[in-house]
C-alpha beads as a LAMMPS data file, in Angstrom:
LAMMPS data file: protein, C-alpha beads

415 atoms
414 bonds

1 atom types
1 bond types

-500.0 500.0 xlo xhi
-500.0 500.0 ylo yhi
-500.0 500.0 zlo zhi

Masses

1 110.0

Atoms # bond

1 1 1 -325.978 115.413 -364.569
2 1 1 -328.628 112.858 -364.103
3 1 1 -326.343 110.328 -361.940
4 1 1 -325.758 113.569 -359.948
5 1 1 -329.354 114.348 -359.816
6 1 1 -329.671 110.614 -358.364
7 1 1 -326.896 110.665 -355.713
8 1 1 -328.926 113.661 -353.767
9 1 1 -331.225 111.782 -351.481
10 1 1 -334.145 114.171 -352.483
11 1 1 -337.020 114.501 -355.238
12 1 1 -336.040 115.002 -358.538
13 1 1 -337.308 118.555 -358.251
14 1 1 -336.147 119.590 -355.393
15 1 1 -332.643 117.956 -356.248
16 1 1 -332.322 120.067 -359.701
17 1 1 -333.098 122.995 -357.820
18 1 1 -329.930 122.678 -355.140
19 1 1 -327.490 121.709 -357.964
20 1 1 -329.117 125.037 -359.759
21 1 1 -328.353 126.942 -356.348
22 1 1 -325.149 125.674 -356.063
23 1 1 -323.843 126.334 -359.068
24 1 1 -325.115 130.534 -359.233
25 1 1 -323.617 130.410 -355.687
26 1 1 -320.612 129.602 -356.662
27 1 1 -320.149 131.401 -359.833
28 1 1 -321.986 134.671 -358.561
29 1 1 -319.268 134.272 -355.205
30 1 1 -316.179 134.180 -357.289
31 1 1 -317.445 136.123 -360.065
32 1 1 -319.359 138.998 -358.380
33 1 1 -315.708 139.670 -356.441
34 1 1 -314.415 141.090 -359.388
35 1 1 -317.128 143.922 -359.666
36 1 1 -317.136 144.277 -355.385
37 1 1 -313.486 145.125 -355.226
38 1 1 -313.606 147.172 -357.780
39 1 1 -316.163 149.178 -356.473
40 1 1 -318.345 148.495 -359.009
41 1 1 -321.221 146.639 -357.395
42 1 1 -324.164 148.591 -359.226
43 1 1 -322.828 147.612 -362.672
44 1 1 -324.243 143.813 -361.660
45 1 1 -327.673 145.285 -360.835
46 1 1 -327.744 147.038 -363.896
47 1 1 -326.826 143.963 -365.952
48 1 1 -328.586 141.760 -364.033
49 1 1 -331.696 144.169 -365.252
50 1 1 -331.117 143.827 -368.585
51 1 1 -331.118 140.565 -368.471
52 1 1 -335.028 141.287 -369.172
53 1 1 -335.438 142.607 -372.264
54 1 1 -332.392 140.117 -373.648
55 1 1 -334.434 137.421 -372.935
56 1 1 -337.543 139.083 -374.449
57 1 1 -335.226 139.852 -377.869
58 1 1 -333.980 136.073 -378.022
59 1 1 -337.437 134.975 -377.546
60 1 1 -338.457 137.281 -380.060
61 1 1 -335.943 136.171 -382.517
62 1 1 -336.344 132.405 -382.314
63 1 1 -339.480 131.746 -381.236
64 1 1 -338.657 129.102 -378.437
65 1 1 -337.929 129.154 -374.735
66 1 1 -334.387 127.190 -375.607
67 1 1 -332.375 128.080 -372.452
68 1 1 -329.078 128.438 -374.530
69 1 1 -331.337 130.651 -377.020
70 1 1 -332.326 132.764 -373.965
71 1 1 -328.689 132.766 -372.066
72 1 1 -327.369 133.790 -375.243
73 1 1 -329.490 136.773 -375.585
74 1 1 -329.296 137.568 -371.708
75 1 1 -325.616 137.943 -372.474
76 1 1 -325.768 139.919 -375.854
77 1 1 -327.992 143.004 -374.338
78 1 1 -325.708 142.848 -370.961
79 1 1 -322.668 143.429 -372.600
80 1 1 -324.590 146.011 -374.691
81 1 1 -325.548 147.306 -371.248
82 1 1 -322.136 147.634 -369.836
83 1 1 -320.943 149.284 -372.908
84 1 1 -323.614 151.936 -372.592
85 1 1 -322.785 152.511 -368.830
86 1 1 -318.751 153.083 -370.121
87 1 1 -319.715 155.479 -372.929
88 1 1 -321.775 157.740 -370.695
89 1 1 -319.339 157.782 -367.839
90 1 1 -316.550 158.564 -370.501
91 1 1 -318.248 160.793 -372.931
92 1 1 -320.595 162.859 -370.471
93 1 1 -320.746 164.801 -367.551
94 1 1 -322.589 162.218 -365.471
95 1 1 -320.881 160.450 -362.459
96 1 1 -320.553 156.789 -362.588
97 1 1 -323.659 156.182 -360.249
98 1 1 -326.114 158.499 -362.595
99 1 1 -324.846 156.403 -365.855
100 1 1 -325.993 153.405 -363.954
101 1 1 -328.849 154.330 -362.671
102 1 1 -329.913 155.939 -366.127
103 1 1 -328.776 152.464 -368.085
104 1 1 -330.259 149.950 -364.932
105 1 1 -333.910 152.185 -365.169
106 1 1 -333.941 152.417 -368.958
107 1 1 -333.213 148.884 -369.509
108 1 1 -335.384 147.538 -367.109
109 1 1 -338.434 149.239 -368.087
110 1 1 -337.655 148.312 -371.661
111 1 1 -337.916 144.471 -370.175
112 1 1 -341.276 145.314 -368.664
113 1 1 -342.701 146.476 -371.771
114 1 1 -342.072 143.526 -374.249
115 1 1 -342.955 141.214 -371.246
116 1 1 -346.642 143.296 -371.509
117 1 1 -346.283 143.101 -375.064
118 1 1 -345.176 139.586 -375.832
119 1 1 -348.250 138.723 -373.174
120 1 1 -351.047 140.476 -374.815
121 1 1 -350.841 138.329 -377.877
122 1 1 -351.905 135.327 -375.573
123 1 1 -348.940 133.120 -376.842
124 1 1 -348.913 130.449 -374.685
125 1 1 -344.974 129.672 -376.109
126 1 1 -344.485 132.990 -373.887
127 1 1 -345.282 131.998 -370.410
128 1 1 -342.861 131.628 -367.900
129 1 1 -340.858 134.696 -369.220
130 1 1 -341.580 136.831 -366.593
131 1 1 -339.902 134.299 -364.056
132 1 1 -337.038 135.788 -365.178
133 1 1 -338.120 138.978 -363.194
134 1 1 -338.428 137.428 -359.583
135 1 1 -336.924 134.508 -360.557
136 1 1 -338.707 130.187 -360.430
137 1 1 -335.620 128.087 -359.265
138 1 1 -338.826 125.296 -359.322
139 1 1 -338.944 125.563 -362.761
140 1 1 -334.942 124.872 -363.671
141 1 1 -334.351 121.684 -365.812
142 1 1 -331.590 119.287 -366.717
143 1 1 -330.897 121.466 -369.433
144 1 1 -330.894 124.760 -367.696
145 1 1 -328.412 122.937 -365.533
146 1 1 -325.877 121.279 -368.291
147 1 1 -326.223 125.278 -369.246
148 1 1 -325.548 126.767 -365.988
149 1 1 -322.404 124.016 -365.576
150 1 1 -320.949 124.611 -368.681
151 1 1 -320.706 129.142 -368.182
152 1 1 -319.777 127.976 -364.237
153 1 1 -316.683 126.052 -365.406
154 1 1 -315.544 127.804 -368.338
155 1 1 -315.906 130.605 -366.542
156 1 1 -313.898 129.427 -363.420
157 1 1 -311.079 128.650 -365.791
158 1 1 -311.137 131.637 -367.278
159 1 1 -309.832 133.049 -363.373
160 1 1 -307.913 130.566 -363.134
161 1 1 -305.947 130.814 -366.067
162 1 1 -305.527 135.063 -365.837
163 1 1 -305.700 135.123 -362.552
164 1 1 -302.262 137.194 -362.525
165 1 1 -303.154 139.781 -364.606
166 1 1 -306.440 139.953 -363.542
167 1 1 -305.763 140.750 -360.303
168 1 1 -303.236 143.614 -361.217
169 1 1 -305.785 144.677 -363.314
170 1 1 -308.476 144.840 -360.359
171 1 1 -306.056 146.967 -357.547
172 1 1 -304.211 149.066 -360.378
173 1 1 -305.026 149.482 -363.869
174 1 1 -302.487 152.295 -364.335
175 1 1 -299.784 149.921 -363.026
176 1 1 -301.050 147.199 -365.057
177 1 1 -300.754 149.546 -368.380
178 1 1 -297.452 150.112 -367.747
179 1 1 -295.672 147.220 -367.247
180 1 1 -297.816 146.067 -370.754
181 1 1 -300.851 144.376 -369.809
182 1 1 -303.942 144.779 -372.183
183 1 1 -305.821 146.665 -370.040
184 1 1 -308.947 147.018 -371.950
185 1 1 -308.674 143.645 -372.560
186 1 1 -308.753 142.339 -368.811
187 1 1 -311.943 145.041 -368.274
188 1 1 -313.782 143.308 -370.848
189 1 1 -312.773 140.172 -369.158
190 1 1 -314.077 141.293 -365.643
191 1 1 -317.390 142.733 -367.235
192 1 1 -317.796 139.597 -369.244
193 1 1 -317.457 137.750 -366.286
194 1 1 -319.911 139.407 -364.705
195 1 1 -322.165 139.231 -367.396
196 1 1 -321.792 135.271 -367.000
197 1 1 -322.860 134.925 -363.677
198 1 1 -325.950 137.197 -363.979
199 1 1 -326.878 134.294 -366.927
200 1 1 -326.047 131.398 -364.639
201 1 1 -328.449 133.164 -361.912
202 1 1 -331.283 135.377 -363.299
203 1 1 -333.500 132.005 -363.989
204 1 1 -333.235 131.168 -360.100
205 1 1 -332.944 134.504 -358.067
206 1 1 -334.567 137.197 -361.087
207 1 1 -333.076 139.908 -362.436
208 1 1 -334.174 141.799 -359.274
209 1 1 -332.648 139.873 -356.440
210 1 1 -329.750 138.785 -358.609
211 1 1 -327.409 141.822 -357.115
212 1 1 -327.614 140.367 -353.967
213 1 1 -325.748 136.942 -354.872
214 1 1 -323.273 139.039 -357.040
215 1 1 -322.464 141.086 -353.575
216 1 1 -323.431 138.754 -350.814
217 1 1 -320.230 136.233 -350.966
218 1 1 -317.751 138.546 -351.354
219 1 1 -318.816 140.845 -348.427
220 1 1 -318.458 137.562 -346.101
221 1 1 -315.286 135.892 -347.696
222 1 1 -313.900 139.762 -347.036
223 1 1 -314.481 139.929 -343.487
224 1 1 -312.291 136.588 -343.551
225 1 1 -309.168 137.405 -345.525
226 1 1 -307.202 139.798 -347.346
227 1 1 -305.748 137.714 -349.963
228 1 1 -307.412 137.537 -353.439
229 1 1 -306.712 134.159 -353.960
230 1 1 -308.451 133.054 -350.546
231 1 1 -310.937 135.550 -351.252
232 1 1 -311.740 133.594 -354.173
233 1 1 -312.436 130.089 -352.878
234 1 1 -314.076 131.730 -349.478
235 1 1 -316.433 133.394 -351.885
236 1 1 -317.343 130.486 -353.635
237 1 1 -317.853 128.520 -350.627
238 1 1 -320.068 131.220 -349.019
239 1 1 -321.779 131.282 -352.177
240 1 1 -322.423 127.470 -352.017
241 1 1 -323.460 127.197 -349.107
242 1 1 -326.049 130.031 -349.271
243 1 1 -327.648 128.675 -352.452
244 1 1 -327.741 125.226 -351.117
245 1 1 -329.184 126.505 -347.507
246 1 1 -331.437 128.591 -349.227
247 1 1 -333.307 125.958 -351.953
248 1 1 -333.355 123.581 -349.121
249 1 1 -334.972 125.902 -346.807
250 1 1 -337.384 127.192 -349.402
251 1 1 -338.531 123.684 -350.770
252 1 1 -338.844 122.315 -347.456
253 1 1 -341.445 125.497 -346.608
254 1 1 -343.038 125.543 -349.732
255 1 1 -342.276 129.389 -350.574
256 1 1 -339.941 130.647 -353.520
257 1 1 -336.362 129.884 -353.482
258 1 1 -334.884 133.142 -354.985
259 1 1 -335.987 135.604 -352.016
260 1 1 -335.170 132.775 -349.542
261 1 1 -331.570 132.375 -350.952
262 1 1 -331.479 136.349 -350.895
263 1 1 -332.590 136.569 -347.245
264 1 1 -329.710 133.055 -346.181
265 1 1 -327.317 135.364 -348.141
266 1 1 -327.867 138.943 -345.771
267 1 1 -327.808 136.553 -342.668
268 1 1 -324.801 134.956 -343.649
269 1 1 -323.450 138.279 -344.569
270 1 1 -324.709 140.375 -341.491
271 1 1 -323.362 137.490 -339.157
272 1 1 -319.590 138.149 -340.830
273 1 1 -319.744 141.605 -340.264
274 1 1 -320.496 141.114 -336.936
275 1 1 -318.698 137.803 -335.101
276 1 1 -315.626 137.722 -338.172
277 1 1 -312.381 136.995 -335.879
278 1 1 -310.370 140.293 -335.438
279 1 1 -312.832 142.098 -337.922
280 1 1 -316.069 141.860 -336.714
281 1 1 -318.166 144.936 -335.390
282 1 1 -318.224 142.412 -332.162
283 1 1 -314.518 141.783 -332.111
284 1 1 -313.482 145.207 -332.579
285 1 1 -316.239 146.472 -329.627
286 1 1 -314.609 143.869 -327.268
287 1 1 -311.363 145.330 -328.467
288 1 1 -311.637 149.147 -327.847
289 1 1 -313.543 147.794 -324.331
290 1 1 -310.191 145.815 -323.500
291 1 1 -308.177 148.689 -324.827
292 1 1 -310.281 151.582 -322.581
293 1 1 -310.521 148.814 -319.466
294 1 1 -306.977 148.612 -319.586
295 1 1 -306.107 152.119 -320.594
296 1 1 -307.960 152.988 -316.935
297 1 1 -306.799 150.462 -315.015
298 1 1 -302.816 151.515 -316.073
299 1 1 -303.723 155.256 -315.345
300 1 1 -305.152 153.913 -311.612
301 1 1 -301.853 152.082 -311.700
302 1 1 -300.138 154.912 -311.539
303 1 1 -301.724 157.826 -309.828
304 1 1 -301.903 155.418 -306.908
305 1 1 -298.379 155.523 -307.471
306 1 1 -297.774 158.741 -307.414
307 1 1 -299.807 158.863 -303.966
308 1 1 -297.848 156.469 -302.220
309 1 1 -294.508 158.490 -303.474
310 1 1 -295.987 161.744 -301.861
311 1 1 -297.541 160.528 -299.079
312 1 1 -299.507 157.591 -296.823
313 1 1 -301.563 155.023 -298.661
314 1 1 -304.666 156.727 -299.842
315 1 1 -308.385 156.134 -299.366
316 1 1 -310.502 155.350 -301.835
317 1 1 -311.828 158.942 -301.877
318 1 1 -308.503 160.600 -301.217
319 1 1 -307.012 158.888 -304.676
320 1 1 -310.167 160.364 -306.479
321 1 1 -309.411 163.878 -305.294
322 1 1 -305.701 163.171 -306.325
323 1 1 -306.525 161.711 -309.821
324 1 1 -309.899 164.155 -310.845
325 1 1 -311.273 160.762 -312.356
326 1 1 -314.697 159.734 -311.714
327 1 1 -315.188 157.912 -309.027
328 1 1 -317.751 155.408 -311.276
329 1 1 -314.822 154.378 -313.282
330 1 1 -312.001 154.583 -310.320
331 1 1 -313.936 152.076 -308.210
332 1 1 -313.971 149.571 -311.252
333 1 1 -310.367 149.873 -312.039
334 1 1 -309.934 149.293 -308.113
335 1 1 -312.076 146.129 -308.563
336 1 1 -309.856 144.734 -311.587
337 1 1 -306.402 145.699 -310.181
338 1 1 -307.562 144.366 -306.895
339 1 1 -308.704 140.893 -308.279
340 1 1 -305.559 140.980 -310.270
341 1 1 -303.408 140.961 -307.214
342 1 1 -301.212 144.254 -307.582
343 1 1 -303.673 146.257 -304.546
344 1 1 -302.917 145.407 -300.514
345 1 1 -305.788 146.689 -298.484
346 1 1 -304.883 148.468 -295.301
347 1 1 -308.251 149.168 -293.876
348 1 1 -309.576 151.240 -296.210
349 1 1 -306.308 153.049 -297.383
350 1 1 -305.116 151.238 -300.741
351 1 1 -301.559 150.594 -301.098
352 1 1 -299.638 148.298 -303.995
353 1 1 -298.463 144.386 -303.191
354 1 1 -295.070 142.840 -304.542
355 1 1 -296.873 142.064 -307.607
356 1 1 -298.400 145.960 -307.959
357 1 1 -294.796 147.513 -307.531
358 1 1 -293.436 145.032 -310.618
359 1 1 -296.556 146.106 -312.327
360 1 1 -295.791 149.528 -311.678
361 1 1 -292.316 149.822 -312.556
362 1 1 -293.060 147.793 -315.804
363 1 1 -295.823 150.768 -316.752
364 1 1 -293.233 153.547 -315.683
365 1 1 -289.994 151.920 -317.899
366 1 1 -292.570 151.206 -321.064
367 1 1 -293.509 155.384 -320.607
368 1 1 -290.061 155.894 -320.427
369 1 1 -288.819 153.852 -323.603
370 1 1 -292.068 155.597 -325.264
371 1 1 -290.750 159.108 -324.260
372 1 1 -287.167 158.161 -325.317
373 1 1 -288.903 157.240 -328.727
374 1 1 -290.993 160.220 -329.689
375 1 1 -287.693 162.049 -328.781
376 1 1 -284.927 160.307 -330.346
377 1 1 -286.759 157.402 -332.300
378 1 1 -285.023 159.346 -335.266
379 1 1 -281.573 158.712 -334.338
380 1 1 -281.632 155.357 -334.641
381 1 1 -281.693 152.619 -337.910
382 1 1 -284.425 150.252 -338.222
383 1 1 -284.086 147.347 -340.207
384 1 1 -287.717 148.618 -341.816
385 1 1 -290.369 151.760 -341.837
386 1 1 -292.538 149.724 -339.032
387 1 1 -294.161 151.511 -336.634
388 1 1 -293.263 150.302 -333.307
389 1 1 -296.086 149.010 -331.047
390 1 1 -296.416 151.408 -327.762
391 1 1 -297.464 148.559 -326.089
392 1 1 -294.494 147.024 -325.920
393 1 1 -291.376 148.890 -327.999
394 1 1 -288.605 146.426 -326.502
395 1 1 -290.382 143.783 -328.264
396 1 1 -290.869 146.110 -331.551
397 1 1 -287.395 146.970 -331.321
398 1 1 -285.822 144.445 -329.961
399 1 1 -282.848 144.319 -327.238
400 1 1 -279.549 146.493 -328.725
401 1 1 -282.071 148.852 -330.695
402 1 1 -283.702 149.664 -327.161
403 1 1 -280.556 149.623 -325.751
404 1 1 -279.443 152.265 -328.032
405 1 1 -282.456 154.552 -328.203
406 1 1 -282.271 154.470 -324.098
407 1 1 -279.084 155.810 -324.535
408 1 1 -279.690 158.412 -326.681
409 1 1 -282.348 159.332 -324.290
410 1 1 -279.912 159.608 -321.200
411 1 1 -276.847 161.484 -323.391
412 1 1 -275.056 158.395 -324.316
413 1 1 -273.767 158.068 -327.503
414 1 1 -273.418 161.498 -330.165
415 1 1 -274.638 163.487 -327.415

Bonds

1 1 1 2
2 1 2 3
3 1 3 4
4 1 4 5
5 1 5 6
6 1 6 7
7 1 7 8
8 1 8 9
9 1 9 10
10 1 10 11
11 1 11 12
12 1 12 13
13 1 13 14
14 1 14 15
15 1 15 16
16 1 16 17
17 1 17 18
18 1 18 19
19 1 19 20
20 1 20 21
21 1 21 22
22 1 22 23
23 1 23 24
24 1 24 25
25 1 25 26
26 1 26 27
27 1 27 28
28 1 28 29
29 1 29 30
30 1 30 31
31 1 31 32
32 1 32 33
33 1 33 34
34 1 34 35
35 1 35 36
36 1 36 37
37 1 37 38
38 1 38 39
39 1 39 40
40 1 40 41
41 1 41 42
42 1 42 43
43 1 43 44
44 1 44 45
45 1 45 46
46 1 46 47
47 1 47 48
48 1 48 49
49 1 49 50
50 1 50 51
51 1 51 52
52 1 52 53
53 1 53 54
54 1 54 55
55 1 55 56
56 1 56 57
57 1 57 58
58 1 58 59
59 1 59 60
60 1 60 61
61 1 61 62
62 1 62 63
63 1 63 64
64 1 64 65
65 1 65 66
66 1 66 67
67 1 67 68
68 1 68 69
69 1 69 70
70 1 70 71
71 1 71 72
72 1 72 73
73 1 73 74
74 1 74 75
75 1 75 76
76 1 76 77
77 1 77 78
78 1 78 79
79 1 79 80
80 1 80 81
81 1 81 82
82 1 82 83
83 1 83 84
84 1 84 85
85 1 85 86
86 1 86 87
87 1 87 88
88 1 88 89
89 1 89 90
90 1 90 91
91 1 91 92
92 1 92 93
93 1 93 94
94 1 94 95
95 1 95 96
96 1 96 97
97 1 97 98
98 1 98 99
99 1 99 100
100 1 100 101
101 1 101 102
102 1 102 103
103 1 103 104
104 1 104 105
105 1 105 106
106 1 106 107
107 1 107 108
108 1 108 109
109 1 109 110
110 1 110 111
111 1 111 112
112 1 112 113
113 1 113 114
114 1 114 115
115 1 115 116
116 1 116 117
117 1 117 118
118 1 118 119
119 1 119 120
120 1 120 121
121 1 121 122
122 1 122 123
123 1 123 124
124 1 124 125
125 1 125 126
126 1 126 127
127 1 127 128
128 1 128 129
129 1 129 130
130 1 130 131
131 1 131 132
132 1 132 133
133 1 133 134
134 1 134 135
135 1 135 136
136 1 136 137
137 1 137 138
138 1 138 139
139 1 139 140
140 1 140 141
141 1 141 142
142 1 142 143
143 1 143 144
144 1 144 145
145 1 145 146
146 1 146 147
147 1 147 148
148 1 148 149
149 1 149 150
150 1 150 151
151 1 151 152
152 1 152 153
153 1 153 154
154 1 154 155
155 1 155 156
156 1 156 157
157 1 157 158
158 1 158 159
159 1 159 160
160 1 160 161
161 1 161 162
162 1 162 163
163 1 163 164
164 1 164 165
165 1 165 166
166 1 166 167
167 1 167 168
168 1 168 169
169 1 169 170
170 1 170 171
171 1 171 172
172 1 172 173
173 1 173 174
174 1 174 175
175 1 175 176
176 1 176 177
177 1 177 178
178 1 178 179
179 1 179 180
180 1 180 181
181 1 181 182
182 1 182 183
183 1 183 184
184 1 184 185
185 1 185 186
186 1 186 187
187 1 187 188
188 1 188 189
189 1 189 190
190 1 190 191
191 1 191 192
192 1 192 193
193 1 193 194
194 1 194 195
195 1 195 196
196 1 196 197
197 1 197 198
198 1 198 199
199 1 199 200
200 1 200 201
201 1 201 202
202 1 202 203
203 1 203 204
204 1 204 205
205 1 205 206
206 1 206 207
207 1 207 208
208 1 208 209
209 1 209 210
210 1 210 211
211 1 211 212
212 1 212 213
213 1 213 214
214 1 214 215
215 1 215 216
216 1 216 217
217 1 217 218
218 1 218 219
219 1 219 220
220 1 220 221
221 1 221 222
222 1 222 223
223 1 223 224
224 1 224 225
225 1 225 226
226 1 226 227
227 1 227 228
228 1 228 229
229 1 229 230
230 1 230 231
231 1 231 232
232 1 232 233
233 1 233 234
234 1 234 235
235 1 235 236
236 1 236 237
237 1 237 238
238 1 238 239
239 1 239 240
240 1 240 241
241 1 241 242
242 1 242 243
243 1 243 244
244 1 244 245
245 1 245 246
246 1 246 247
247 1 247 248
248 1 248 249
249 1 249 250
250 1 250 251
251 1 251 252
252 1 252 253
253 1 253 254
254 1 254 255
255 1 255 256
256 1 256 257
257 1 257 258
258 1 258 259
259 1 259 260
260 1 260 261
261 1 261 262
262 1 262 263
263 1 263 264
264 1 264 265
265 1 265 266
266 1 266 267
267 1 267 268
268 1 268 269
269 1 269 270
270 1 270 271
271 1 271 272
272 1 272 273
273 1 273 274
274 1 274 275
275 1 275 276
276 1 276 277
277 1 277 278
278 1 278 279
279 1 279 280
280 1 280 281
281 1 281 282
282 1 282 283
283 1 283 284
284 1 284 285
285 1 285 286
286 1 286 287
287 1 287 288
288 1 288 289
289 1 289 290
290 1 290 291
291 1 291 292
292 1 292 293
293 1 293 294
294 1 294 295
295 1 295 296
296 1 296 297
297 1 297 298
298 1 298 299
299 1 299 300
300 1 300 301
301 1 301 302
302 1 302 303
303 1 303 304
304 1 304 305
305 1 305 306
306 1 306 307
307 1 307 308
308 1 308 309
309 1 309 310
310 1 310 311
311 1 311 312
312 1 312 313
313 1 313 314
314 1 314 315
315 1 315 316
316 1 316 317
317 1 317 318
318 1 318 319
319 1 319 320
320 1 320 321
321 1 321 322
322 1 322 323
323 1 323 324
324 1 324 325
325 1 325 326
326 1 326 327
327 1 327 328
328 1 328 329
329 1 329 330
330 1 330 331
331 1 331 332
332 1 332 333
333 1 333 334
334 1 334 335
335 1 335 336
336 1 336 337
337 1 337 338
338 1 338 339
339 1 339 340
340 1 340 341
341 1 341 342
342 1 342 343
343 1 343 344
344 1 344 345
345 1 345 346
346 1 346 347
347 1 347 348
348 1 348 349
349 1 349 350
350 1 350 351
351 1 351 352
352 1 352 353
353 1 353 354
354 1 354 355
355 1 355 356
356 1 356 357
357 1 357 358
358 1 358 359
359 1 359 360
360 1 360 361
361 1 361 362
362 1 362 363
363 1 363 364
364 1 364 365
365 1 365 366
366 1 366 367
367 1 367 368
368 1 368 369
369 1 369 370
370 1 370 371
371 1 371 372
372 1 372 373
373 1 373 374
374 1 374 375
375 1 375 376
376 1 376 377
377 1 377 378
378 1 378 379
379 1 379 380
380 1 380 381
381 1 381 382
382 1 382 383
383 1 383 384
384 1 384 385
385 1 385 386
386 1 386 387
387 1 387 388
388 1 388 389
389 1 389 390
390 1 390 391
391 1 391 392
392 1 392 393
393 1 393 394
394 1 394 395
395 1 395 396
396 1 396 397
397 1 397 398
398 1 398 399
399 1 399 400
400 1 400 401
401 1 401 402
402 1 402 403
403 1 403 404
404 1 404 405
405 1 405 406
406 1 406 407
407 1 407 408
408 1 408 409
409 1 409 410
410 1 410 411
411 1 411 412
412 1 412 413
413 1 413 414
414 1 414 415
């Protein structure tokens, strides 16, 4: 750990507390994942609370401020902690939020008292405790570090060695009973989990903030795949690079890493909901846009159409009266059509170029295959249960399929 610690060109401080920031990022990424897809996000906040009074009770016990003393107990009252929240949801009346909320509250205060108590006897072995509440990345060690390594990799393997059942575990447990799987066993395995990455990070973030890198990496890695495996490494990464951004940012400011990590992490996370290719809020906006803009301008398309078939080329206000659309949103589908190249202006009566009629007759065979479809779609064999695009159904469908269902549509075949 110390060559690492020497390879980072910064102080030894501030180097200790981006390999600290690194490693929760990464663990609390791939780890948290567990307890995001399974809708079970509050369970970390409740652990990461009782954190606390675990490391009040191992400092109690021993006597020292030995981080594997304090890890230990961390652990030992979690786990206590997530059993408590599973015998209240399964024994009682009370929805899984309430039995959180009741075991996150109780266990939290309980942390708050021994802090008051273990401080009024003005031990000095006892301070620094309570920087387990908001968290002092500043004061990590090598130790805390060889610590914080140790849970990160073992824990890491642990995925990587049941990451099978795991994951049948995490989308169906009652699937994953039946074909044998230990299911209890691979819920232990998941909580445990999560109890290991609340130990990793409490010391840097607090039991407070810790939540947020439990949730944080797996909201962004999801608005970048579907796959669990991917999921996985993007999570870590995301992870990574928010603890790293976030001690960097914070030591070069002077102000305290864990909220600063927190605050990198909703950025990060707020930018993937919004600019994520083909997921993003942004993406989808431009989408439904495209999808209404062209929607209109196909609709224009074709009542000018229509008045061509039924008369002399219209005016602009003539094709309004005709259609009964706004003439707001008529004039700008005239404006895209037109700079598309489908309109010929005759004065001011509109009528369709060589380009418009192709476009036109395109619109009217794709209604027409659409029609046939919603009609006789059932008549015909697909090589799957996919719904065909009514963008494009020749494409969906393919030639002889199209062929087939046009057919149909015209009294061909069985009729």
């Amino acid at each position: 750990m110390d060559r690492l610690i020497e390879l980072i060109p910064l102080s030894y401080t501030d180097s200790v507390v981006l390999i600290g920031a690194v490693i929760l990022g990464v663990a609390a990424g791939v780890l948290g994942a567990f307890a995001v897809l399974r809708q079970r996000s509050l369970v970390g906040d409740a652990l990461s609370h009782a954190a606390l009074p675990g490391v009040c009770v191992a400092f109690i016990a021993t006597g020292a401020k030995d981080a594997v003393t304090l890890a230990v107990g961390a652990a030992v009252v979690g786990v206590i902690a997530a059993g408590l929240i599973l015998v209240i949801e399964r024994t009682g009346r009370i929805r899984p939020d309430a039995a959180i909320g009741v075991v996150l509250t109780g266990f939290f205060s309980l942390g708050i008292v021994m802090l008051t108590f273990l401080g009024n006897f003005n031990n000095s072995s006892q301070a620094g405790l309570d920087t387990y509440l908001f968290g002092q990345a500043a004061g990590l060690l090598v130790s805390d570090l060889t610590v914080m390594g140790l849970l990160c990799a073992a824990s890491l393997g642990l995925v990587a060695v049941a990451f099978r059942p795991l994951k049948v575990a995490l989308f169906d447990l009652s699937f994953a009973g039946s074909v044998g799987l230990p299911v209890r066993l691979l819920e232990l395995a998941m909580t445990a989990m999560l109890v290991i990455a609340i130990v990793i990070g409490v010391r840097t973030v607090g039991a407070i903030l810790m939540v947020a890198m439990l949730i944080v990496p797996t909201v962004t890695a999801r608005q970048l795949t579907s796959r669990l495996s991917t999921l996985l490494v993007v999570a870590g990464i995301a992870g990574a690079v928010v603890g790293s951004a976030g001690s960097l940012i914070s030591t070069g400011a002077g102000i305290p890493t864990g909220p600063v990590i927190v605050l990198v992490g909703f950025v990060v996370a707020m930018s993937a909901i919004l600019l994520a290719p083909g997921r993003g809020v942004v993406w989808k906006a431009h989408r439904v846009t495209s999808e209404r803009r062209r929607a209109l301008n196909e609709g224009v398309l074709i009542d000018l159409e229509t008045a061509l078939q039924s008369g002399p080329p219209p005016t602009v206000g003539q094709l309004a009266s005709l259609s009964g659309r706004p003439p707001a949103g008529l004039r700008r589908a005239l404006r895209n059509l037109d700079r598309a190249g489908v309109l010929r202006r005759d004065g001011d009566r509109i009528a369709l170029s060589a380009t418009g009629t192709a476009a036109v007759q395109t619109l009217l065979d794709r209604r027409e295959l659409w029609s046939a479809w919603l009609e006789n779609g059932w008549r015909i064999e697909l090589p799957d249960a996919g719904e065909p695009d009514p963008r494009d159904l020749r494409a969906s469908l393919g030639d002889d399929l199209t062929d087939e269902l046009l057919a149909f549509s015209r009294g061909g075949p069985g009729e």
